[in-house]
N, C-alpha and C positions, 0 to 999 in steps of 0.2 A: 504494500500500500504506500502511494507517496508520501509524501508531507504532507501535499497542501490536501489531498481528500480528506486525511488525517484531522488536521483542522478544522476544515469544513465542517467531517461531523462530531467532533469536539462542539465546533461554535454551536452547532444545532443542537446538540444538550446541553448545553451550557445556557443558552435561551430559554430551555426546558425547563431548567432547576435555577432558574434566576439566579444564575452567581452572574453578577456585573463584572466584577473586578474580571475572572477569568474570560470572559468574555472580550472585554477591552483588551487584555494582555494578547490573544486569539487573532483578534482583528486587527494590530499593531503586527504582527509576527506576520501574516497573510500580508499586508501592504508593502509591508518591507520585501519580503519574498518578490511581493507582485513590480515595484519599484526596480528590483536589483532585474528581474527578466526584461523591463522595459530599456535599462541601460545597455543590459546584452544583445536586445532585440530577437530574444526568445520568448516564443509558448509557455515550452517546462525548460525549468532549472532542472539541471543534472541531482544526482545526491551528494555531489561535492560542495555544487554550489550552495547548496539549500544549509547544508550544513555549516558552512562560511556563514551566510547571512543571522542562522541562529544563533553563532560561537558568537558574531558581531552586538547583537542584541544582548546575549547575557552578559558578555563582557561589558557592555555600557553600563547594565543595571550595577553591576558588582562596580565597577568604578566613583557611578553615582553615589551607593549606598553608602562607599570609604566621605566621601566629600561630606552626602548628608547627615554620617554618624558625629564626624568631626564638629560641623557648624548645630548639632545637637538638635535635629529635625528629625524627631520620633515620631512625628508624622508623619512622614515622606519613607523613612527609614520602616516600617511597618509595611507601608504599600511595596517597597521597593523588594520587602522580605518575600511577600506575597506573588512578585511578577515574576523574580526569580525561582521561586519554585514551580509556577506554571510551565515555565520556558524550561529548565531540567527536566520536566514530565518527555519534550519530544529531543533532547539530546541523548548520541547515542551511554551507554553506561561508562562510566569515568575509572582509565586504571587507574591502578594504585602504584604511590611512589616505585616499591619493589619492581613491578611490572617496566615503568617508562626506564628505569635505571638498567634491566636487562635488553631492550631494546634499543638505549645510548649506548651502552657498550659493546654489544654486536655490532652496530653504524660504525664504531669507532673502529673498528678491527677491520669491517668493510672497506674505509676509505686508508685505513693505515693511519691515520691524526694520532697526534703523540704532544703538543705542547697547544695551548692556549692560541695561539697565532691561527691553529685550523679551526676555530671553534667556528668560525662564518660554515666552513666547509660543509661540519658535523650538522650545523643546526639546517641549514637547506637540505641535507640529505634526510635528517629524521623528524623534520615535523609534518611530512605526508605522510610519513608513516604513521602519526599520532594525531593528526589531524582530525578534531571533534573528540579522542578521546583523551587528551590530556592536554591542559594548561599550558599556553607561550610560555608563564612565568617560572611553573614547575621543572619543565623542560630545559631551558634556556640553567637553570640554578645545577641540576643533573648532572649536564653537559660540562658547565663550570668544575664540578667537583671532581669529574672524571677524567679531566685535561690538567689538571694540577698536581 
C-alpha cells in the first residue's frame, strides 16, 4: 500500500473518530507529499521520495519542539508532542544504535576509510543505506567514533 492511500484512509477515520489534531497532522503530511511531486513534476512519488519528505516533516517538528521547549511554550511543545507521534505512526521502524554502528562499520571496510578526512566518503556511502531508518544526527556521531 502507498503512502498516500495510507493517508487517505487514515484521514477518512480520522474524520470518523473526530481527532482534529491527527487529522491536521494527515493533511499537512499529504500537501507536503503532494507539493514535493508538483516540484518533481510527478503523479506518485517513489518510496524514496515519500520517505525524504516524511524524514523532512518530523525532522522540523523535532527541531521546533528543541526551540519551543527552550522559549518555554508548553503549548506548542504539547501539540508539537502530539504531531510527532502521528508522523512516526507512517515512518518506517527506527534501528537501534547497535544496529547503525554495524552497518558504519561494514561501509567502512567497504570503502577502506581509516582517518577522519574520509568521513564525507563514509557518510555518502551509508546514509542510503539508512535512509528513513536512522537519524542524520545518530549517524553522522557513529561515523565520528568509528574514524577516531
Amino acid at each position: 500500500m502507498s503512502l498516500l492511500t495510507r493517508l487517505n484512509d487514515d484521514m477518512k477515520q480520522a474524520m470518523k473518530n473526530k481527532e482534529k489534531e491527527r487529522l491536521t497532522v494527515i493533511r499537512m503530511v499529504k500537501a507536503s507529499l503532494q507539493n514535493e511531486g508538483i516540484k518533481h513534476g510527478k503523479q506518485e512519488l517513489s518510496q524514496d521520495e515519500e520517505l525524504t519528505v516524511l524524514a523532512r516533516e518530523l525532522k522540523q517538528r523535532k527541531d521546533s519542539l528543541l526551540e519551543f521547549e527552550k522559549a518555554g511554550r508548553t503549548d506548542l511543545v504539547d501539540k508539537l508532542k502530539n504531531e510527532i507521534v502521528v508522523l512516526e505512526t507512517y515512518m518506517p521502524e527506527q534501528l537501534s544504535e547497535e544496529e547503525v554502528i554495524e552497518i558504519v562499520k561494514a561501509t567502512i571496510s567497504e570503502i577502506g576509510a581509516s582517518s577522519k578526512a574520509d568521513m564525507g566518503k563514509v557518510m555518502s556511502a551509508v546514509m542510503p543505506k539508512l535512509k528513513g531508518k536512522a537519524e542524520g544526527s545518530l549517524v553522522n556521531k557513529v561515523v565520528a567514533q568509528q574514524l577516531s
